[in-house]
Phi, psi and omega in degrees: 000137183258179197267171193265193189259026171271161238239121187267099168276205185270354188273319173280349171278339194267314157350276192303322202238051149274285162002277178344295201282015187242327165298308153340323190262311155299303183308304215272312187257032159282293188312333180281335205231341166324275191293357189263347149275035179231311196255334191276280213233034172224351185113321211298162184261150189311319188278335179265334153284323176321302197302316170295006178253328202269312203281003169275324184275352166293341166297313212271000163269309177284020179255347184316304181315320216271319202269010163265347189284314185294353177292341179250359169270343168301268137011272220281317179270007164231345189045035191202105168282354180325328196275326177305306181284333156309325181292294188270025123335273201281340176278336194277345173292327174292326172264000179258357162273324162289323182289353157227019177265023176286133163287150195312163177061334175311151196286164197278326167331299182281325160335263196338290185333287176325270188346293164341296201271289163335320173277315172295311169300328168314286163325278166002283192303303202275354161286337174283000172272305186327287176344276198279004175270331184275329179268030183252020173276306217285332193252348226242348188204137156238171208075143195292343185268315186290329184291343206278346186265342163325290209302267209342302182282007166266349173250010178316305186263358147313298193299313155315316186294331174268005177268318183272312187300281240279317166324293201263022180257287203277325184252351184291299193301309170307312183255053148244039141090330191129349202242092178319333195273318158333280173324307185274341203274335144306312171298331169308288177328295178254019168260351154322295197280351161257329181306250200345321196274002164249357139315321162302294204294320182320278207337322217260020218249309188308140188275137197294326174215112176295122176308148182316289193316351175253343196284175170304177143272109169322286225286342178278013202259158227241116168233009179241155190266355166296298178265014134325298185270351181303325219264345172308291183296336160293310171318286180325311188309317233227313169256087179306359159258342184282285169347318184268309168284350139306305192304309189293325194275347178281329194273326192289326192294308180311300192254008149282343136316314162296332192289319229291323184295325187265009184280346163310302200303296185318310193305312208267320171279323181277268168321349198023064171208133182280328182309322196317317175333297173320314207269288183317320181291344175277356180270321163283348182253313166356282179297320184301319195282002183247333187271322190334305188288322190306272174027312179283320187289342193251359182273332158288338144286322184221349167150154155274020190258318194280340175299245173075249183282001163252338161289335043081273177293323178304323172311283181307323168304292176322299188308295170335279186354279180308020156304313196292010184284003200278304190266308197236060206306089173219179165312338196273020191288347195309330187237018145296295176330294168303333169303319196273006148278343179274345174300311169296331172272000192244322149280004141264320204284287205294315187306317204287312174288346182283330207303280175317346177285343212256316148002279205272307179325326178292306175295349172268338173278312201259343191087145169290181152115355176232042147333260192329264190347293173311318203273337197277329189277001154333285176285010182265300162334288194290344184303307166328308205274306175330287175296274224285000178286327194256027170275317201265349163288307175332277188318321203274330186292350204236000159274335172290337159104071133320153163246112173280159202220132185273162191308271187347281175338300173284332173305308185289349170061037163294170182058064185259161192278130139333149139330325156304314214285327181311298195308283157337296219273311187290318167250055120283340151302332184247282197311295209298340181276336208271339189268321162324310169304313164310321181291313193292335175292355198272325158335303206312314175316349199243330171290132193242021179259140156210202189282334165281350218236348172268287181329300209301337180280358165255000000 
């Protein structure tokens, strides 16, 4: 699919990247507060909460191929992906609500279980927005500068949005008083209800109806769940920048997961403070939220693949660093963090602006009609990355002997950590992201698209 031919003006950009504060919002606080509300005030033991974080997100990877493919079977017989991303507008704040709503006292077993079903329906709701939202830079801007100025400001209030959840999450939780159930089941409510309503609003970003002349061809449309995941691994197949960049944004997903799962863990065991949480995400998001648009400005100097990779290596240099929280436990961990948030908007911002270019490069090669496709293994890569991130904080916490500890339990000021598990918990914070990150570069080395090679194709 080429983009169409109306004027990405400021209304449709600001549309479009208002989304953000409801992706953004998902992404950040489940991954911050999931699992430490699972082992913290439910009980459950660490390697079981991961599994219960991990087999909702192994669903929610496999269903991203069938629901970008039916996004483009939508598309081609509506000429509109709008009705997909409304259903998971309004459905995902009620299940996302329910994922903390467990009652005080339950046992940790059916806790999980709850949890469990709820956060897969959470998902669920939220891929059908997710899906067809990634793949509209593809119909909504052509050119490599115009998509890199969509994306920025999309990821502008993205960055703002991890600013607000992972801040305004965590003290939203604080004023229930000491009473966990309280405390989340308020945090749930209202960041339920801004995830969704700024979803809502996106969605209407999407064109209602796309002219006949632009749309897929009905006989290419995908009606089976068999050629539903074909044409996914056909996507991976056929392109070879979709293939490097997906892999570099899976790996990166993985270790700003882990960090993003372990920043509880830090606050509280490392800083000894619960609060501290707060203060880290405004040392990381701060900064983000002022360098983002330069991102852009260095992606029209030397490229977005080479912005990229320096942002990239900066990211990693910051993670390392905060090994030393090992040895030496402070405040001053507050300004690795922010380099490694200014870091973070430029490894969001550039990747998210290459999808389309690889997007429309594709459609030139190969014929349209397979955005939703490109975006559904997209959010399946990045869902990935996510979740094993906070899998692999669970192993380490539960090979180093964490103890989980239930609400009754933390009131009571039970339960304090081995010297191992402290130690596990800092390098899930630093070392272990910082080598990921490294690993990731070597995909990123493989990407070969560049700006004549997007441009020269429109």
């Amino acid at each position: 699919m080429i983009a169409t031919q109306q004027s990405l003006t400021r209304a449709i950009v600001a549309r479009y990247a208002v989304g953000s504060l409801g992706t953004g919002g998902f992404a950040t606080l489940p991954g911050l507060v999931l699992v430490y509300y699972l082992t913290d005030s439910l009980g459950v033991a660490a390697l079981a909460a991961g599994l219960v974080v991990t087999v909702a997100k192994v669903w929610d990877v496999i269903i991203d191929p069938v629901i970008g493919a039916r996004s483009d079977r939508m598309l081609a017989a509506r000429g509109s992906r709008r009705p997909m991303m409304l259903l998971g507008a309004v459905a995902l704040p009620v299940f996302f609500l329910l994922t903390f709503a467990v009652p005080s006292g339950t046992g940790a077993v059916p806790a999980a279980v709850w949890v469990f079903v709820a956060f897969l329906l959470t998902a669920t709701a939220f891929s059908l927005f997710q899906v067809p939202y990634i793949a509209l830079p593809a119909e909504l801007a052509s050119g490599y500068d115009e998509r890199t100025r969509l994306l920025t400001w999309r990821v502008v209030v993205l960055t703002f949005a991890i600013l607000l959840f992972g801040a305004g999450g965590p003290a939203l939780r604080s004023l229930g008083g000491g009473n966990d159930f309280a405390g989340y089941f308020l945090m749930a409510l209202v960041a339920g209800v801004v995830i969704g309503g700024g979803m809502l609003v996106s969605a209407f970003v999407a064109p209602r109806q796309l002219p006949a002349a632009v749309l897929p061809p009905r006989e290419g449309v995908l009606t089976t769940l068999r050629t539903n995941y074909a044409a996914g691994i056909g996507a991976l197949r056929d392109s070879q920048p979709f293939r490097a960049l997906l892999l570099t944004f899976l790996l990166q997903g993985l270790a700003t997961g882990m960090m993003l799962a372990g920043a509880n863990y830090v606050a509280t065991w490392v800083l000894h403070s619960e609060d501290a949480v707060t203060f880290l995400f405004i040392a990381l998001i701060g900064p983000a939220l002022v360098v983002t648009p330069l991102w852009g400005v260095v992606a029209r100097r030397i490229g977005k693949e080479r912005g990229f990779r320096a942002a990239s290596v900066l990211f990693g240099a910051a993670a390392l660093s905060m090994v030393l929280l090992v040895w030496f436990p402070g405040a001053w961990v507050y300004l690795p963090v922010a380099v490694a948030g200014a870091a973070y908007a430029g490894m969001q911002s550039l990747p998210m602006a290459m999808l389309p270019d690889v997007i429309s490069h594709d459609a030139r090669r190969n014929g349209p009609g397979r955005a939703g496709t490109f975006g559904g293994m997209w959010t399946a890569g990045e869902t990935t990355g996510m979740a094993l991130g906070a899998t692999v904080l669970t192993i380490v916490l539960a090979l180093t002997g964490y103890i989980a500890r239930s609400a009754s339990d933390a009131a009571a000021g039970g339960a304090t950590q081995p010297a191992e598990a402290v130690v596990g918990i800092v390098l899930s914070f630093s070392l272990i992201p910082a080598a990921i990150i490294a690993a990731s570069l070597a995909p990123l080395a493989r990407y070969r698209l560049r700006k004549g090679d997007v441009d020269g194709l429109l």
